[in-house]
N, C-alpha and C positions, 0 to 999 in steps of 0.2 A: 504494500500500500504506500507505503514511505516512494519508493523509486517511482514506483508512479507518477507521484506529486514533482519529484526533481525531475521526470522528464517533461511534465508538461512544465515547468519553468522553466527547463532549457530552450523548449520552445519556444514559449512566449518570449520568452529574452530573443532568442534568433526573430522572431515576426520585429520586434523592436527593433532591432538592429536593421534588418532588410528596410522597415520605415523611413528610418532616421536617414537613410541612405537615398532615399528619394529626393527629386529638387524640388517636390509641390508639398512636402513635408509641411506641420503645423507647430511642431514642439519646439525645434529652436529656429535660432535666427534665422543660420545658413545648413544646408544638409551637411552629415558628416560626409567623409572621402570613401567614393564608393568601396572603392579595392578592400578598403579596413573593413569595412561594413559586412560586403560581401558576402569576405572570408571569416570572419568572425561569425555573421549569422548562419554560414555553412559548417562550420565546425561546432556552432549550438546545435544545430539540427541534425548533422550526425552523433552526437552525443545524446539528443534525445531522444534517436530513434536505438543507437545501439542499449541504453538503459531501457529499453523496452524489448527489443530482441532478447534478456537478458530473460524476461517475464513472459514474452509471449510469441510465437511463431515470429521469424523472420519478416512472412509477406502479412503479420497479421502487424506487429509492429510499424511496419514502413506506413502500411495504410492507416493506423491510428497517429503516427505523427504527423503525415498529409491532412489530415483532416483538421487537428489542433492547429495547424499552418495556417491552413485553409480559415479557419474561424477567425484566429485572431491578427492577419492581416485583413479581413474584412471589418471585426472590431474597429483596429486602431485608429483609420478613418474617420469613423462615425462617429466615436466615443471623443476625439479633439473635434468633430462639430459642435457635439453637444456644448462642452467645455466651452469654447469660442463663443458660441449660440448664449452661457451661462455668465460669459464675464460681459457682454453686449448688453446685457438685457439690466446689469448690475449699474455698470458705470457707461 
C-alpha cells in the first residue's frame, strides 16, 4: 500500500515537471528548460512505473502509470485555472 502511494507521487511529480516544462505554463514566471524537465519527469515516471512493476504485472503497471499521467497532466491545467479564476475574483 505504502509503494503504491510513492508511485503515484512519482508520478504526479513527473506530470509536474513535464508542466513546468511547457511555454503556456501558469505557475511561474518563465517555463523551466525543457531538457531538465524532460529528463527529470522521465526518470519520475520510470521510477513510478518500475515501483509498480514491483507490485503488479509488468503490462499491468505501465498501464496504471499511463493512466495516473494521463489524469494528472489533464488536472494541472484546470486546477491553475481554477487558482487564477480564485485570485481574479479576490483582488
Amino acid at each position: 500500500m505504502i509503494l503504491e502511494g510513492v508511485a503515484v507521487t512519482a508520478l504526479c511529480a513527473a506530470a509536474a515537471c513535464l508542466y513546468a516544462a511547457t511555454p503556456r505554463q501558469q505557475w511561474l514566471k518563465r517555463a523551466l528548460p525543457a531538457r531538465w524537465s524532460l529528463a527529470g519527469g522521465g526518470m519520475l515516471s520510470a521510477l513510478g512505473t518500475a515501483i509498480w512493476a514491483g507490485a503488479l504485472a509488468p503490462v499491468a503497471a505501465l498501464f496504471a502509470a499511463m493512466v495516473v499521467l494521463m489524469c494528472a497532466l489533464t488536472l494541472l491545467p484546470a486546477l491553475t485555472a481554477l487558482r487564477l479564476d480564485a485570485r481574479k475574483d479576490k483582488g
